[in-house]
C-alpha atoms as a printed R data frame, in Angstrom:
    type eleno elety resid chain resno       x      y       z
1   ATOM     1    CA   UNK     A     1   0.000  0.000   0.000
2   ATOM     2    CA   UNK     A     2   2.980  2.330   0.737
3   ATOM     3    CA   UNK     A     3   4.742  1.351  -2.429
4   ATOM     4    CA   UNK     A     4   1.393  1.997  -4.314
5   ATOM     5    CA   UNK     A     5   0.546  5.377  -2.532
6   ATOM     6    CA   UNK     A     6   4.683  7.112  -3.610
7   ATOM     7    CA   UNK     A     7   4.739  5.520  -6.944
8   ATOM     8    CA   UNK     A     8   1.776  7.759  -7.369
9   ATOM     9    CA   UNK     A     9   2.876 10.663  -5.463
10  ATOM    10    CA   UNK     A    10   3.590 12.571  -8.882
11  ATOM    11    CA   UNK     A    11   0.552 12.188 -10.086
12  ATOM    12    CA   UNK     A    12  -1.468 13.585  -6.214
13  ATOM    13    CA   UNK     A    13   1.338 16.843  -6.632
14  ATOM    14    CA   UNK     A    14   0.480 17.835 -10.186
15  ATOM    15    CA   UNK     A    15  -3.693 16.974  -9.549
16  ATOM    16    CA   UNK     A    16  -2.715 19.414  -6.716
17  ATOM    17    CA   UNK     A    17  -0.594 21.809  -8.540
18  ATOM    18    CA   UNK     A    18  -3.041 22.138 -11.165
19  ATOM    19    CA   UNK     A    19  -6.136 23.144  -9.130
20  ATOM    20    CA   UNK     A    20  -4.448 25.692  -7.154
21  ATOM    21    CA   UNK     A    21  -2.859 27.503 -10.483
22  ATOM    22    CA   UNK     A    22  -6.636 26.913 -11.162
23  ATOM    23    CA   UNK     A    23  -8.030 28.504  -8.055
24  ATOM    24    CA   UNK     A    24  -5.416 31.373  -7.659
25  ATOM    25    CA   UNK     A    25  -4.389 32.785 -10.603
26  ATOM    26    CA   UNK     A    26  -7.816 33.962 -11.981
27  ATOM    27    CA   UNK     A    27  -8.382 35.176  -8.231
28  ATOM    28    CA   UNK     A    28  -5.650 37.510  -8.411
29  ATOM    29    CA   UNK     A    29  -6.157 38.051 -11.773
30  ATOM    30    CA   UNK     A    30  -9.209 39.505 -10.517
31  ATOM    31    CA   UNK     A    31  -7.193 41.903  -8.255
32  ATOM    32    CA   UNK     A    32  -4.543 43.184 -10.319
33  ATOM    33    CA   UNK     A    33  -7.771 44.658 -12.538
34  ATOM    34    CA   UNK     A    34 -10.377 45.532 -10.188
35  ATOM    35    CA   UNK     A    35 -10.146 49.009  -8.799
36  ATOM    36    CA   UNK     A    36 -13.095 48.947  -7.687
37  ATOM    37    CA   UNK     A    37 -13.563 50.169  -3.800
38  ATOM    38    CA   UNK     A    38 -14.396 47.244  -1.695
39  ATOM    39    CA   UNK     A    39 -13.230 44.158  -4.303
40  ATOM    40    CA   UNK     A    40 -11.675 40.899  -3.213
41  ATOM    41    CA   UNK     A    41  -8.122 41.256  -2.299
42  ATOM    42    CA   UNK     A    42  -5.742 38.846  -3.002
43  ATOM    43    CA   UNK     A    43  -2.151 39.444  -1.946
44  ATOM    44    CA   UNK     A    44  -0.132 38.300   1.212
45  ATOM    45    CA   UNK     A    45  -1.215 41.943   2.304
46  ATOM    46    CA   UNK     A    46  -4.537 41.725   1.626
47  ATOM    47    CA   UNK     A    47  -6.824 40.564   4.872
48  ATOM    48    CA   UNK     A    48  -7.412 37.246   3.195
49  ATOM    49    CA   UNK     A    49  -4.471 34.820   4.627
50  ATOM    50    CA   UNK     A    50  -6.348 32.166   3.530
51  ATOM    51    CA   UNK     A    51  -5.532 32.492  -0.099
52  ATOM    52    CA   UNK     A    52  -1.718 32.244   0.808
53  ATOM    53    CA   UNK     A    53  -2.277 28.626   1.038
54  ATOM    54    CA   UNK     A    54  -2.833 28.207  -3.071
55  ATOM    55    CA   UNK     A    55   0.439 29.417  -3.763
56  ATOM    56    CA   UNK     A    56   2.099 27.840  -1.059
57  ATOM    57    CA   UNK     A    57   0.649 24.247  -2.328
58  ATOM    58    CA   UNK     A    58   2.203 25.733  -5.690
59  ATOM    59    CA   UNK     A    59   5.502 26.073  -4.195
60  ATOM    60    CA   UNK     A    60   5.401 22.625  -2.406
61  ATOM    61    CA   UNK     A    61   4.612 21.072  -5.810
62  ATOM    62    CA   UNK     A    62   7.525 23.170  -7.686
63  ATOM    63    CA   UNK     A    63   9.906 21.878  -4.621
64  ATOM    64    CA   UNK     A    64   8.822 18.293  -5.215
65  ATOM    65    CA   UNK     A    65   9.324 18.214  -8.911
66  ATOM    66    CA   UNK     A    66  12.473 19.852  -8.377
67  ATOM    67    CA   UNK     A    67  13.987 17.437  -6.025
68  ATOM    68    CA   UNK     A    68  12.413 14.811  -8.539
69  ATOM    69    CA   UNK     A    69  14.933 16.091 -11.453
70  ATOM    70    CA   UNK     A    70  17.358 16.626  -8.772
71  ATOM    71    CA   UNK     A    71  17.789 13.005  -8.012
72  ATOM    72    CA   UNK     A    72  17.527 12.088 -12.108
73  ATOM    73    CA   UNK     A    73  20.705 14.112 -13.086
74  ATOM    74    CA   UNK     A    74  22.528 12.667  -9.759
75  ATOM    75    CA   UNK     A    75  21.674  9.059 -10.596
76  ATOM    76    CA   UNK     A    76  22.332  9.878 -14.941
77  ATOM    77    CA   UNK     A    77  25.906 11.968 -14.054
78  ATOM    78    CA   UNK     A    78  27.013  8.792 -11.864
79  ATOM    79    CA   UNK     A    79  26.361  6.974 -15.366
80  ATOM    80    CA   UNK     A    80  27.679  9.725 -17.164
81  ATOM    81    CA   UNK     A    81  24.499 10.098 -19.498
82  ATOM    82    CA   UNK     A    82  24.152 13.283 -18.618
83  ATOM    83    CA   UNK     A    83  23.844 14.753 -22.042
84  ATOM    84    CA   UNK     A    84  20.892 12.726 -22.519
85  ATOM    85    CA   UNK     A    85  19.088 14.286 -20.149
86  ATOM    86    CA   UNK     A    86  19.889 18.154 -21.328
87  ATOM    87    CA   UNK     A    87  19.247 16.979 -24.540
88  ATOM    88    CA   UNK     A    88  15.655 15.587 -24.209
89  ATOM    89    CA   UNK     A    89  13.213 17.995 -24.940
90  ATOM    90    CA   UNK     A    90  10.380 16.553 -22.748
91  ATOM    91    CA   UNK     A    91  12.508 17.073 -19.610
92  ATOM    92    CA   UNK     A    92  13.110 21.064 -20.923
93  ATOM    93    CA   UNK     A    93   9.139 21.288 -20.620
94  ATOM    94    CA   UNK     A    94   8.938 19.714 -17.394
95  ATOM    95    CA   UNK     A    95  12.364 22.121 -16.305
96  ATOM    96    CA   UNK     A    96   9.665 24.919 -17.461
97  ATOM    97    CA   UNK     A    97   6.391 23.596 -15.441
98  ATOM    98    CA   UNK     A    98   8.864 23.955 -12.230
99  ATOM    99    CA   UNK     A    99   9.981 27.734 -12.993
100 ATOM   100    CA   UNK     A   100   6.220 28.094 -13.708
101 ATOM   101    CA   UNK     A   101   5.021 26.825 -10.061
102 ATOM   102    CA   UNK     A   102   8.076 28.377  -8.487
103 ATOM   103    CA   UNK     A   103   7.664 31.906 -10.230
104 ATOM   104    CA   UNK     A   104   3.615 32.602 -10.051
105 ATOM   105    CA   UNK     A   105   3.451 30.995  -6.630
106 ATOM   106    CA   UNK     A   106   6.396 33.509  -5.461
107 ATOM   107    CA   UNK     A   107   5.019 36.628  -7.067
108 ATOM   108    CA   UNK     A   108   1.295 36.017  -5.709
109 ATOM   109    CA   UNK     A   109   2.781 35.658  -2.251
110 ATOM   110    CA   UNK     A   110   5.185 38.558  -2.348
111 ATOM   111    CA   UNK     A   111   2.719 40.932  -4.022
112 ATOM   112    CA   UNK     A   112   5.296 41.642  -6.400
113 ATOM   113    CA   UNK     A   113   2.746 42.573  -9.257
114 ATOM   114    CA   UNK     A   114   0.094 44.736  -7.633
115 ATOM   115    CA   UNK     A   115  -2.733 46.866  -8.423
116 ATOM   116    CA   UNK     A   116  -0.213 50.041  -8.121
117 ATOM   117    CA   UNK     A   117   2.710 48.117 -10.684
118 ATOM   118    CA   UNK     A   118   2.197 49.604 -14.357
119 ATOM   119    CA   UNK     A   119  -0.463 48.352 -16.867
120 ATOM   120    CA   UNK     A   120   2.433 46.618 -18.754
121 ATOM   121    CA   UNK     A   121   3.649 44.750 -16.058
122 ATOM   122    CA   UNK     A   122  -0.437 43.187 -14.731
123 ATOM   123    CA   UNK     A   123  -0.781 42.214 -18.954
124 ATOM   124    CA   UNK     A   124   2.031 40.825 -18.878
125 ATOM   125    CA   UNK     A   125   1.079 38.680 -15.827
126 ATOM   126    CA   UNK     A   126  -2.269 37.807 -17.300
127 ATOM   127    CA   UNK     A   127  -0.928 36.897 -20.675
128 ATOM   128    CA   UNK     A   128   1.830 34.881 -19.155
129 ATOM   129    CA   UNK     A   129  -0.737 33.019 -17.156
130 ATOM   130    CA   UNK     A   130  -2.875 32.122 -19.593
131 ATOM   131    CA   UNK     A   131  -0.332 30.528 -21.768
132 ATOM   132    CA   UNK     A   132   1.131 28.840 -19.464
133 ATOM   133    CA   UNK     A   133  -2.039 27.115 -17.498
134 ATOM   134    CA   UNK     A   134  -2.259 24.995 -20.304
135 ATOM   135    CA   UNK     A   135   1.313 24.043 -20.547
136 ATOM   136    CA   UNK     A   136   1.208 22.897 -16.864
137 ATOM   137    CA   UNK     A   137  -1.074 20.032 -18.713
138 ATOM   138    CA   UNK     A   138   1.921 18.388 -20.044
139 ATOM   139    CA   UNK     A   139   3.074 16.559 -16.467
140 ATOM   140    CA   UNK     A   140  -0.073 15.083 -16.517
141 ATOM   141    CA   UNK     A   141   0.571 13.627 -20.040
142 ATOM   142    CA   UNK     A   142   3.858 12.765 -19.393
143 ATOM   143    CA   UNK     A   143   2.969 11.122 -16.347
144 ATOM   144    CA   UNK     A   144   0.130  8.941 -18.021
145 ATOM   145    CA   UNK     A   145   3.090  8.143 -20.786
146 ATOM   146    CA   UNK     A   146   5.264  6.343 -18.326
147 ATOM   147    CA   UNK     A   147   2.579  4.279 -16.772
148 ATOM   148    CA   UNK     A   148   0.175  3.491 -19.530
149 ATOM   149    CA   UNK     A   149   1.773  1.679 -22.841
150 ATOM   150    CA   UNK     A   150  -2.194  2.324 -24.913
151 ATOM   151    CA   UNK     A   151  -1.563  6.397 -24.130
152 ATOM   152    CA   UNK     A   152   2.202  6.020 -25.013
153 ATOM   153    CA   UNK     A   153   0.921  4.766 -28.628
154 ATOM   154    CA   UNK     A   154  -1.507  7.230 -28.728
155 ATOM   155    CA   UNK     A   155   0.919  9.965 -27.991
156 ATOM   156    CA   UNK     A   156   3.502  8.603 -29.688
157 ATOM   157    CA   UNK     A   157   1.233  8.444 -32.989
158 ATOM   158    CA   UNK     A   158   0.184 11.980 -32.563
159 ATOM   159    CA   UNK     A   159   3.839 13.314 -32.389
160 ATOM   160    CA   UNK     A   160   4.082 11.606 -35.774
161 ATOM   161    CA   UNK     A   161   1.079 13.312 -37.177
162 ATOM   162    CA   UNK     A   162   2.075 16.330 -35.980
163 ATOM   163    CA   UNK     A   163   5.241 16.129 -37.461
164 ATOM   164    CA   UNK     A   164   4.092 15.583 -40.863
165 ATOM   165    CA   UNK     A   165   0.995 18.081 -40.811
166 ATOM   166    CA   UNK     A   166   4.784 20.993 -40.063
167 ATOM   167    CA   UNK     A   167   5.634 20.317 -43.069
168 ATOM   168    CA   UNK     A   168   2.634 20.847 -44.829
169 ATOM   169    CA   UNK     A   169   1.805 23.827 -42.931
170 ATOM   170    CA   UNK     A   170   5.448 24.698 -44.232
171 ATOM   171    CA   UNK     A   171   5.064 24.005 -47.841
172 ATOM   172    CA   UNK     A   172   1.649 25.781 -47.621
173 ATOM   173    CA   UNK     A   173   2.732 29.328 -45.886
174 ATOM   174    CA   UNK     A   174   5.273 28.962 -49.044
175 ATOM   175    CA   UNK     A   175   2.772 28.914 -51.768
176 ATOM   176    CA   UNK     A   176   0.299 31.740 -49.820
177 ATOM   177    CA   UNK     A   177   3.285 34.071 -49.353
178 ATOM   178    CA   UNK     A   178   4.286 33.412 -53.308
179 ATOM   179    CA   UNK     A   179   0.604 34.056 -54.349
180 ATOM   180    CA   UNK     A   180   0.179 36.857 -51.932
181 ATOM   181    CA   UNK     A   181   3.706 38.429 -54.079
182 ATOM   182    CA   UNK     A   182   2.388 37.610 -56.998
183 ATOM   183    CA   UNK     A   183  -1.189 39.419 -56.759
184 ATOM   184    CA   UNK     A   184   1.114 42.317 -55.061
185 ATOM   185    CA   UNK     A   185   3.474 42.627 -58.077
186 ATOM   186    CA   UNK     A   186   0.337 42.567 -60.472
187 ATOM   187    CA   UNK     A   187  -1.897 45.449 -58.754
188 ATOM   188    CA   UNK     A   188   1.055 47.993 -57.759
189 ATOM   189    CA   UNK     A   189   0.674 50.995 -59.659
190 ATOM   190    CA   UNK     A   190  -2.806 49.642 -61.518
191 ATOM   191    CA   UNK     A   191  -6.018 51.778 -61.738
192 ATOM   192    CA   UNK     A   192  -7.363 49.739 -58.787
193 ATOM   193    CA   UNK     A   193  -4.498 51.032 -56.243
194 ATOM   194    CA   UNK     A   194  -4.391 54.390 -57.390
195 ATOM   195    CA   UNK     A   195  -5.126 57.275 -54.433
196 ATOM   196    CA   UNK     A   196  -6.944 59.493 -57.127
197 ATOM   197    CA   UNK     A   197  -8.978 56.916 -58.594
198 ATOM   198    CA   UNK     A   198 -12.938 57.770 -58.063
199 ATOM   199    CA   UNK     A   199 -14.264 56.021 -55.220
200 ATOM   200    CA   UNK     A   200 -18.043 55.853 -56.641
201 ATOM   201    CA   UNK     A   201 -16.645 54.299 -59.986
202 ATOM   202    CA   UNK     A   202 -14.028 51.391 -58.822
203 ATOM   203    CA   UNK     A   203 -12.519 50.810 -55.427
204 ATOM   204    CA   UNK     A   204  -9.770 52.821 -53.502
205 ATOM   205    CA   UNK     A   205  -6.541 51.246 -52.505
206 ATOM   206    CA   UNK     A   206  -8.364 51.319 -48.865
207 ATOM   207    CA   UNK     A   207 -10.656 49.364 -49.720
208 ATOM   208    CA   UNK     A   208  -8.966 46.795 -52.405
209 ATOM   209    CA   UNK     A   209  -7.182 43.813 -51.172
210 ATOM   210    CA   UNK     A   210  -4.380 43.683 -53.340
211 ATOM   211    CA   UNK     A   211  -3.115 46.799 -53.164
212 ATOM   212    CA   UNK     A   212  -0.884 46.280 -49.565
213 ATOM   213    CA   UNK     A   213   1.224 43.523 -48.995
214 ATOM   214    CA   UNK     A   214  -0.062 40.949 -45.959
215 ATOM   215    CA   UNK     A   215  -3.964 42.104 -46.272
């Protein structure tokens, strides 16, 4: 029962992870842009302690996966395969999911982004923490990798498919761009583009699509 309950200790600290990114970040989301007199505070200086404990799980959790990949360079540098490690891009990501935990948890806790910091800095905040909510998603997958061969295959398939729709997307920003050149070459200079042609008898260059590169 021991055995059972720490072999799926990774999998209790990113469920728990997960919910409180869940719980807290929209929360003080919700403070950095409500100026409202009387809204919910959410800082460590705010008179609600009890939201300290979300980013403290967060920490916990960032600790945990740090020791984790602590331990795995340790045990892979006394078989000097440390390269492979470094070199694996799936344990960059999970590298990132720790500075994730690590850096929200520590900035909701010290206040360090506050209702007084400059527009810039809360967008910044709220755009970083809606990107990265979902990446936090990818311990769980890597977690059901290592313990489920079906969802290996199935992930393993979809890396392949993913591969091969790059370089189609590839091939086909190639031909749009060479298109898009081509129609742009055509139209420069012509009737359609012209600033003086009559806007009740053909279109302007405002209005025609041709007539600037990109549109």
């Amino acid at each position: 029962m021991v055995s059972y309950i720490f072999s799926y200790a990774r999998l209790y600290f990113i469920v728990a992870v997960i919910v409180c990114y869940g719980i807290a970040v929209p929360r003080y989301n919700s403070y950095l842009f409500d100026n409202t007199e009387g809204s919910a505070c959410w800082s460590i200086s705010c008179t609600h302690p009890r939201f300290k404990v979300f980013p403290v799980i967060m920490l916990c959790g960032g600790a945990y996966f740090f020791l984790r990949e602590a331990l795995q360079i340790v045990s892979l540098a006394s078989a000097k395969q440390t390269k492979a490690y470094f070199f694996n891009p799936v344990n960059g990501l999970e590298q990132f999911c720790i500075v994730i935990m690590i850096c929200f948890a520590t900035v909701m806790l010290t206040g360090a982004i506050n209702r007084k910091s400059s527009t810039g800095s809360r967008e910044a905040f709220r755009s970083l923490a809606s990107l990265c909510s979902g990446i936090l998603f990818i311990l769980v997958f890597n977690f059901l990798k290592r313990i489920s061969r079906e969802f290996s295959v199935f992930a393993q398939g979809v890396k392949n498919v993913i591969r091969r729709l790059i370089t189609f997307l590839v091939a086909l920003v190639i031909i749009l761009v060479a298109f898009a050149l081509i129609f742009f070459a055509v139209f420069s200079g012509s009737t359609e583009c012209s600033t003086t042609t009559n806007s009740k008898t053909s279109p302007t260059a405002s209005s025609f699509p041709f007539c600037t590169f990109g549109t």
